[in-house]
MDTraj code that builds the backbone (N, CA, C; nanometers):
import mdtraj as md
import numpy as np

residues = "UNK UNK UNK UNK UNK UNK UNK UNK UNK UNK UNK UNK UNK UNK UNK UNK UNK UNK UNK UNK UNK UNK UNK UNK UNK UNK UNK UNK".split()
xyz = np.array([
    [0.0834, -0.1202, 0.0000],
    [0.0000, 0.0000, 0.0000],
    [0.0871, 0.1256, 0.0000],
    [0.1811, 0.1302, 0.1090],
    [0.2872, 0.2587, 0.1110],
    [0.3262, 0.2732, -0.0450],
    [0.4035, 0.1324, -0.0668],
    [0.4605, 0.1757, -0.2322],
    [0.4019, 0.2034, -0.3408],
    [0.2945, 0.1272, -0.3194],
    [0.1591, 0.2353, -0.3959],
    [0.1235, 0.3805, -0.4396],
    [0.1823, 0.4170, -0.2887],
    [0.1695, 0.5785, -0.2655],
    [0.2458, 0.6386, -0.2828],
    [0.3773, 0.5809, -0.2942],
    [0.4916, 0.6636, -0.3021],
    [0.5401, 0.6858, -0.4750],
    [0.4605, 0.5724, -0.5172],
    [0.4946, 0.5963, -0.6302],
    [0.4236, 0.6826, -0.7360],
    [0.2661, 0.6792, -0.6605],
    [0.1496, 0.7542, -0.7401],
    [0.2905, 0.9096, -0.6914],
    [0.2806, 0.9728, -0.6117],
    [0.3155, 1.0741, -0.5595],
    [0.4574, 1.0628, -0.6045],
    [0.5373, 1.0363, -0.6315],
    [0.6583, 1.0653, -0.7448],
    [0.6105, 1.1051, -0.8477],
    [0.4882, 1.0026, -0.9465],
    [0.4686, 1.0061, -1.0619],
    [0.4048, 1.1812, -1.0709],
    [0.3033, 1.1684, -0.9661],
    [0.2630, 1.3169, -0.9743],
    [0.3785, 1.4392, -0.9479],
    [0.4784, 1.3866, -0.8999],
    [0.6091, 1.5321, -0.8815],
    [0.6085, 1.5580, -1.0578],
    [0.6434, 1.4768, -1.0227],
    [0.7617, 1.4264, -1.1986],
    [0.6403, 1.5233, -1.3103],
    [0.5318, 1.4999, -1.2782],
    [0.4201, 1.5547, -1.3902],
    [0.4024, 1.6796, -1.3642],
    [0.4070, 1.7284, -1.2077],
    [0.4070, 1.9066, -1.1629],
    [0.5432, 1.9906, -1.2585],
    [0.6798, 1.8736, -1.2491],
    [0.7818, 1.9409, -1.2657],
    [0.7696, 1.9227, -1.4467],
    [0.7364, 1.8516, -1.5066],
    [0.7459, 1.8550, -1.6765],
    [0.5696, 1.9944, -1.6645],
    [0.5237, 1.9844, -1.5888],
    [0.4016, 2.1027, -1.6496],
    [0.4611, 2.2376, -1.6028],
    [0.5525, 2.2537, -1.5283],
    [0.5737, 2.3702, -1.5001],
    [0.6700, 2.3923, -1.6241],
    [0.7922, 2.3327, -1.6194],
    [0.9022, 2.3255, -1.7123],
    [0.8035, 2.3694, -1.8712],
    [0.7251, 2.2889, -1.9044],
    [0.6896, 2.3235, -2.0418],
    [0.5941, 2.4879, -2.0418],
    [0.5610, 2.5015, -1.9198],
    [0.5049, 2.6457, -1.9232],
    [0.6035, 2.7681, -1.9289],
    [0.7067, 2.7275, -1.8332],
    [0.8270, 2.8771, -1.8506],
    [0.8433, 2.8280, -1.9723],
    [0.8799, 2.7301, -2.0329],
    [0.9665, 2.7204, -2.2018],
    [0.8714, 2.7501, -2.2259],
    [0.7104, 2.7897, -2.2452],
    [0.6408, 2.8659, -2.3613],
    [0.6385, 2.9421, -2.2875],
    [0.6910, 3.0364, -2.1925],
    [0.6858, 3.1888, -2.1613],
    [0.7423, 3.2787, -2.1678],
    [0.8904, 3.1615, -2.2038],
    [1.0008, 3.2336, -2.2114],
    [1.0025, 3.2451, -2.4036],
])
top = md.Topology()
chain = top.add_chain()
for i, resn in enumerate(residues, 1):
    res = top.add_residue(resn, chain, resSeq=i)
    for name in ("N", "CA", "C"):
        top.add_atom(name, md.element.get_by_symbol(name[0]), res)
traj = md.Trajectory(xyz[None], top)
């Protein structure tokens, strides 16, 4: 169950950090 969670919640970093990343590269 933990690794379950830890991994949903990586997967979701990983997806915050490529949606932010592709927003400054179209802002910049």
């Amino acid at each position: 169950m933990m690794r379950i969670l830890s991994t949903r919640s990586l997967l979701q970093t990983a997806l915050l950090l490529s949606i932010s990343e592709i927003c400054s590269g179209a802002a910049a």
